[in-house]
C-alpha positions as CSV (number, residue, x, y, z in Angstrom):
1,X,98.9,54.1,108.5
2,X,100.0,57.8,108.2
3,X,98.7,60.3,106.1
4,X,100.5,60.6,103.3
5,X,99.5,56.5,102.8
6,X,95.9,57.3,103.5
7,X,96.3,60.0,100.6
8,X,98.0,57.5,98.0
9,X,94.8,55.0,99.3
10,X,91.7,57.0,99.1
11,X,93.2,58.7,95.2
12,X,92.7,55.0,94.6
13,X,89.6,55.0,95.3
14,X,88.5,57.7,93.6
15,X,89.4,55.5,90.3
16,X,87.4,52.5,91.8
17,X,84.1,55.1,91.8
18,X,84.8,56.4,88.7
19,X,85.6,53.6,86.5
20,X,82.2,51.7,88.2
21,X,80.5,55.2,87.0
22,X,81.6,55.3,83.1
23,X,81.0,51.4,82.9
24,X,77.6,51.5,84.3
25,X,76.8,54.9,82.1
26,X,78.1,53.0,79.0
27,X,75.3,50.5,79.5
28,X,72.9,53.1,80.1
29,X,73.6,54.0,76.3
30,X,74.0,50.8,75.1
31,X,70.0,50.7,76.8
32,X,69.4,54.4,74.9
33,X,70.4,52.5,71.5
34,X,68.6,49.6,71.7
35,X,65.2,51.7,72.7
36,X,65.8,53.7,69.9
37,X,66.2,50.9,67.5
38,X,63.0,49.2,68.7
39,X,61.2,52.7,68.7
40,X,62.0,53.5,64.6
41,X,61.6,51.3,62.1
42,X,64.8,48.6,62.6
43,X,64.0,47.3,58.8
44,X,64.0,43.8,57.9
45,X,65.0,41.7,60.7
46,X,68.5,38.8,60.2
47,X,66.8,35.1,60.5
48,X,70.0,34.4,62.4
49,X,68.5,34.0,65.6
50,X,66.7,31.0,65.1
51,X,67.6,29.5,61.9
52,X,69.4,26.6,64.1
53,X,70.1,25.4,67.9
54,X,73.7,26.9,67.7
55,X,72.4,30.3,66.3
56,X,73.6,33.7,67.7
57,X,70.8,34.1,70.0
58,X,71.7,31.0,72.2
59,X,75.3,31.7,71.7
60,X,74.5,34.7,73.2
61,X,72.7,33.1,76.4
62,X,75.6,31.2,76.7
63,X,78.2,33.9,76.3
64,X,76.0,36.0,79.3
65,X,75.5,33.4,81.3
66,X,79.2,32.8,82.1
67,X,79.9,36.8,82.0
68,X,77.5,36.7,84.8
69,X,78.5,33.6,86.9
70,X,82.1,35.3,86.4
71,X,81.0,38.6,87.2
72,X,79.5,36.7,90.5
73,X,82.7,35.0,91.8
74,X,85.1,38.2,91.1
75,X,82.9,40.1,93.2
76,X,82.1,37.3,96.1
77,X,86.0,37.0,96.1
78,X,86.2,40.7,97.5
79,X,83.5,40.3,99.6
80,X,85.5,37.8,101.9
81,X,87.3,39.4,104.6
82,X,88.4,36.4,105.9
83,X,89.5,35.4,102.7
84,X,91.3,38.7,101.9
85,X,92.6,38.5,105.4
86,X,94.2,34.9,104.7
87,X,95.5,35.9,101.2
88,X,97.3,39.7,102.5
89,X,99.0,37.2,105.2
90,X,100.6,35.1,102.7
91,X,101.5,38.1,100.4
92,X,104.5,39.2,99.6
93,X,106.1,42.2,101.1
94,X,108.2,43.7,97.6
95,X,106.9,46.7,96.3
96,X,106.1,45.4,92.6
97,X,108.2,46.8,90.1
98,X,105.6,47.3,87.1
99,X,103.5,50.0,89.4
100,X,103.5,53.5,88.2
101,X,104.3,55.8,91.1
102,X,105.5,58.9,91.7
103,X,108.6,59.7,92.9
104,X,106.9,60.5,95.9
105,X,105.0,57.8,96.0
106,X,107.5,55.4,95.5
107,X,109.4,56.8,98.4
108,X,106.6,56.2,100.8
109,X,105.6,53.4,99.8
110,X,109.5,51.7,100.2
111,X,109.5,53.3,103.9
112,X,106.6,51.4,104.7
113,X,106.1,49.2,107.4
114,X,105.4,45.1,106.1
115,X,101.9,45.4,107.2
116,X,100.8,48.2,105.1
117,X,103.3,46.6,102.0
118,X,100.9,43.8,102.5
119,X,97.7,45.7,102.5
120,X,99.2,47.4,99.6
121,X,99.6,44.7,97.3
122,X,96.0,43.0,98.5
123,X,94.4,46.5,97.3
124,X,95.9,46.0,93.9
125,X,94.0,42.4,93.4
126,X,90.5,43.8,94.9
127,X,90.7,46.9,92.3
128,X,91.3,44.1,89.9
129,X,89.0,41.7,91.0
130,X,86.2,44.8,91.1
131,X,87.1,45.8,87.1
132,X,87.0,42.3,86.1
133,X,83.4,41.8,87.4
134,X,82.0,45.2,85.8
135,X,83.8,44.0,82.9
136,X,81.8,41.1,82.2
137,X,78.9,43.1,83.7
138,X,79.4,45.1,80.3
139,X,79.8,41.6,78.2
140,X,76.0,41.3,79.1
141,X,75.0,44.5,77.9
142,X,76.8,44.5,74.7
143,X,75.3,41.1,73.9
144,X,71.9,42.9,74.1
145,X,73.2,45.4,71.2
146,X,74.8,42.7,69.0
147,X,71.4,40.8,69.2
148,X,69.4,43.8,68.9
149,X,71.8,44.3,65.8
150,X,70.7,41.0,64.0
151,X,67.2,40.9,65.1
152,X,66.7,39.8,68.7
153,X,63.1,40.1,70.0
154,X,62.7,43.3,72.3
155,X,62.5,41.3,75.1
156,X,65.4,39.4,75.0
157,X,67.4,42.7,74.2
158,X,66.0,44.3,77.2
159,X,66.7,41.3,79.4
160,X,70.7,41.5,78.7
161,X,70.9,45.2,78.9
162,X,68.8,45.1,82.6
163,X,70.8,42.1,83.6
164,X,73.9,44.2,83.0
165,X,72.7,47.2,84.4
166,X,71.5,45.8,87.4
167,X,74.3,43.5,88.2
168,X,76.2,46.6,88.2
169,X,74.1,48.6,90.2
170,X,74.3,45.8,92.8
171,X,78.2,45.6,92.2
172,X,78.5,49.3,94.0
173,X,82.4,48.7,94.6
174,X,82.4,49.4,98.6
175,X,86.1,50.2,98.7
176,X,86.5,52.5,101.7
177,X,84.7,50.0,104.0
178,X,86.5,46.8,102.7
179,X,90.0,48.4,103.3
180,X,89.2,50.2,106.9
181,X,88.0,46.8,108.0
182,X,91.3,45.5,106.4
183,X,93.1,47.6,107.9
184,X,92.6,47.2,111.2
């Protein structure tokens, strides 16, 4: 891969880290909010969490439960070399019309060789697979706040914000290595 690919690769990258970074600092407010709430005085509390078996609160399980079993498989997917390896084998080769590229860009990228077309293409669908796992990694901490909202014990609250936080903070997107070993 020459350098002016390399370039175009690792500016990529960069929007991997810093996407992870915002979505992993917006649950650290989500977790600012909810200690505030329990610290003042949250007021009368909704009976909507347990005033029947399909209530908010267990709708709200629910909802986390798949976020994270979601979260899970997006990310395992990445993981898989050898399954990234099969998939960029059976990609196609076209430069995809909907990407936003520079001029420059453009042109290096359409003087390519196939390989690096491939590898190309598989980087898009790992950057996506990454944001969709963070993404439900956020479902988990905004359930905290909507329970917290109407009346969620403390515990529970902190539970989905944690979960979220920490599935994140295990979710460290591990870009760089993943496409060097691709690469190769």
């Amino acid at each position: 891969m020459n350098e002016e690919l390399k370039k175009i690769f690792n500016q990529g990258n960069l929007v991997v880290y810093i996407l992870w970074g915002a979505l992993t600092f917006s649950q650290l407010i989500y977790a600012f909010l909810i200690f505030m709430h329990f610290m003042g005085d949250p007021g009368k509390d909704f009976e909507m969490i347990s005033s029947s078996p399909l209530a908010l609160g267990n709708v709200l399980i629910l909802i986390c439960f798949v976020a994270a079993l979601l979260s899970a498989y997006f990310f395992n997917k990445n993981r898989d070399i050898v399954g990234l390896e099969q998939e960029m084998k059976a990609m196609d080769t076209k430069l995809d019309p909907n990407l936003q590229l520079t001029p420059g860009q453009f042109e290096i990228l359409s003087n390519a060789s196939t390989d690096t077309m491939k590898f190309y293409n598989l980087r898009g669908r790992i950057l996506t697979r990454y944001i969709l796992s963070w993404a439900f990694n956020e479902v988990l901490a905004i359930c905290g706040v909507i329970g917290t909202v109407f009346g969620m014990e403390r515990v529970h609250a902190y539970t989905f914000i944690a979960t979220g936080i920490t599935l994140n903070i295990l979710m460290f997107p591990k870009v760089k290595e993943q496409f060097e070993r691709l690469a190769k």
